[in-house]
Phi, psi and omega in degrees: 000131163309132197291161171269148183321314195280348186268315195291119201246165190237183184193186211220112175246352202200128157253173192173128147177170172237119171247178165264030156273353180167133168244062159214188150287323160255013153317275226292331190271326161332296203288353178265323188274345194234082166330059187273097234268124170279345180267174202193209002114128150285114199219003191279322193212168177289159187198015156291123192100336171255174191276041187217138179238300205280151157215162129284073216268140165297158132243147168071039161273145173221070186336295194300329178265353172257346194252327203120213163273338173322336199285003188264352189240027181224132164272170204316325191281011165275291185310312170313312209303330193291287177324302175301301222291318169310303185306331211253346178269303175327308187307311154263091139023025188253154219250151173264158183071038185208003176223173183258132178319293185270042134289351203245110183248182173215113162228120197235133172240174220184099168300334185217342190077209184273057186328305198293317149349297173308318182275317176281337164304325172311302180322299159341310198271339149265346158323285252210359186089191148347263178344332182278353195256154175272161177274015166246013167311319173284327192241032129299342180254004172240161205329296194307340194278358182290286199293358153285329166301311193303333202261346173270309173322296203279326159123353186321111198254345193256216209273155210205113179220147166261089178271127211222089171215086159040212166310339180274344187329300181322305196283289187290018168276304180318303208301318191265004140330298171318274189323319188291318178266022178278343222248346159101013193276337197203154175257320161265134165246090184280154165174138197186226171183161244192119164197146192189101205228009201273116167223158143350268193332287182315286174344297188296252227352320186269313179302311206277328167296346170082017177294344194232177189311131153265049196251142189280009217262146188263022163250077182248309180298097173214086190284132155115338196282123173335332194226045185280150150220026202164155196268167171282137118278109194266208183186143173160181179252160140243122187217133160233150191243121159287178192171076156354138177289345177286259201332308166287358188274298185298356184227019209359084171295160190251117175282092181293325165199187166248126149254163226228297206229150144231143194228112172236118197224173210215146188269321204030055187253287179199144196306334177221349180248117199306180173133182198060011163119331208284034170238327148316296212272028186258298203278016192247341142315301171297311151318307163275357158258004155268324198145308220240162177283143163324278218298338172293355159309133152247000185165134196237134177267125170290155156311252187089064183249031171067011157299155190287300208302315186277316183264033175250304185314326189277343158277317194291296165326285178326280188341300234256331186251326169260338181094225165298311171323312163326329175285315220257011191277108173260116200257155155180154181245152198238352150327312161341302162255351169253006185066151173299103201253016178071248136320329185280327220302310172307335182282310187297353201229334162278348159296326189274346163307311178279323159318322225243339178287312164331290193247019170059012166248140165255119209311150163278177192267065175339108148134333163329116144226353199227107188284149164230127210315340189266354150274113176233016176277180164294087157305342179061087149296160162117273172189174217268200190207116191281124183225165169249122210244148174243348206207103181234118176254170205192140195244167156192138167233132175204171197325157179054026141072069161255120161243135163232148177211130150288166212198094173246165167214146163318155183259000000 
């Protein structure tokens, strides 16, 4: 019999990803924990002249040896998702043609999609006319085909969703994911987010709005730090395999964490600059759908995205919702070393959320040297800190006052 929503509980069997810090997981959580910096150089296109130096670049990805030939017919935030999502089905033992497909969903989320896709089309399309665009330019460029690939690969019959909230895409795919199997609609879940935007266009796009650093240092990604002035703008995938707990239980699955709580709330303030609230009453929703009180929190993976306006808001929020706990609160951002990876950014920082429940560490904020007086939490400068953590919540925020927040625990 299906457990009742309120009874059904949901847990974390498979991780999976490609950053520019490693394209695995534990590439990427080493490189987290030792604040080892994935960022580098901008080197996909020329940037002579412009005020932008640093990205957070995939390395060593090789599509044809991980996907096959297929891969010429997926754009690149497609081919991540495809990796990471292997990976994360490999990790939880699970076999295709041994679960019922159609129990088994997938939702990957994607802030801009086959951006690159869009610029070589163009290209195309002033070379040579019509005839120059590929006939696979539409459903290379659009959101929904990374969780349409993952779900041809992987045989995945049940629902395929595409979640597009910006920088929160990653989190609130997990979030609704979470929900179908509380609600008994799915047993499996792959679902996370995908992004791979370093084209020109995206790049100046993100530069003339002023978002992102001009600093040439490649520890320029330095959330919470005085003298931070823009986020890295990176790239990779996040993919985790969901499960009902009945369900990992019944195949003895290797359990990694629980998730307990999600919160999805709209700032309705202004199209890119937080405020109104919605980042108090997003973590103050996971929470009472989890259970649990602020103090039961041990340690929050932040948006933290090295922007003035976002990690002063976003203390100010911790502040407003744990109270005197917010001191007592261990904070970091793990953007130190992967760069702003955008859409992915959230599926990669609940990898990091289960890591640090697992294996009892907590990554540092990289790159922190200067407190700045409106950020005053415990960031775990430095280097990383060993705790035995029970409780972890992890925020995302993006354009147009989209917030989402998780809520994982030890089991």
């Amino acid at each position: 019999m299906t457990a009742s929503y309120k009874t059904r509980r949901v847990v974390v069997t498979g991780l999976g990803a490609i950053t520019p810090c490693g394209n695995t997981v534990d590439s990427t959580w080493d490189a987290m924990v030792n604040a080892k910096v994935g960022v580098g150089p901008l080197t996909r296109f020329s940037v002579d002249g412009w005020p932008v130096h640093v990205a957070g670049e995939v390395k060593g990805f090789d599509p044809k040896a991980v996907i096959g030939r297929e891969h010429r017919r997926m754009d690149l935030f497609t081919q991540y998702a495809v990796a990471a999502s292997e990976e994360a089905f490999s990790e939880a033992g699970l076999v295709k043609g041994a679960i019922d497909t159609d129990r088994f969903g997938v939702w990957i989320g994607s802030g801009i999609g086959g951006i690159e896709t869009v610029v070589n089309g163009q290209a195309g399309l002033d070379e040579s006319g019509y005839r120059g665009v590929s006939p696979f330019f539409i459903p290379k460029l659009l959101g929904n085909m990374a969780g349409g690939a993952v779900a041809i690969r992987l045989g995945a019959k049940g629902p395929n969703v595409c979640v597009a909230t910006a920088c929160a895409s990653g989190s609130h795919a997990l979030g609704e994911a979470f929900y179908a199997i509380k609600a008994g609609g799915v047993d499996i879940a792959i679902a996370g987010g995908a992004e791979a935007a370093l084209v020109p266009v995206g790049v100046a796009g993100f530069l003339v709005m002023k978002a992102l650093t001009r600093s040439t240092e490649i520890t320029a990604s330095r959330p919470f730090d005085a003298d931070r002035d823009g986020f890295v703008l990176g790239e990779g995938a996040g993919s985790l395999v969901l499960e009902s707990l009945e369900h990992a239980e019944s195949r003895g699955a290797n359990i990694l964490a629980e998730l307990v709580g999600y919160g999805a709330t709209c700032d309705a303030h202004h199209i890119t600059a937080p405020g109104g609230q919605g980042a108090e009453r997003c973590m103050e929703l996971a929470l009472r759908g989890a259970g649990l009180r602020p103090e039961d929190v041990d340690y929050i993976n932040a948006h933290g995205t090295s922007t003035p306006i976002n990690d002063a808001n976003e203390t100010r929020a911790i502040h407003n919702v744990f109270g005197s706990h917010a001191c007592d609160l261990m904070v970091s951002s793990t953007k130190g070393v992967t760069g702003h990876l955008l859409g992915a950014a959230g599926a990669v920082e609940a990898i990091a959320a289960v890591r640090t429940i697992s294996e009892g560490v907590v990554p540092p904020t990289a790159n922190w040297r200067t407190r700045d007086p409106d950020c005053d939490l415990d960031y775990v400068p430095f280097e990383a800190r060993a705790h035995d953590v029970s409780v972890v919540l992890t925020n995302s925020f993006g354009f147009g006052g989209t917030n989402a927040t998780l809520i994982l625990k030890k089991l």
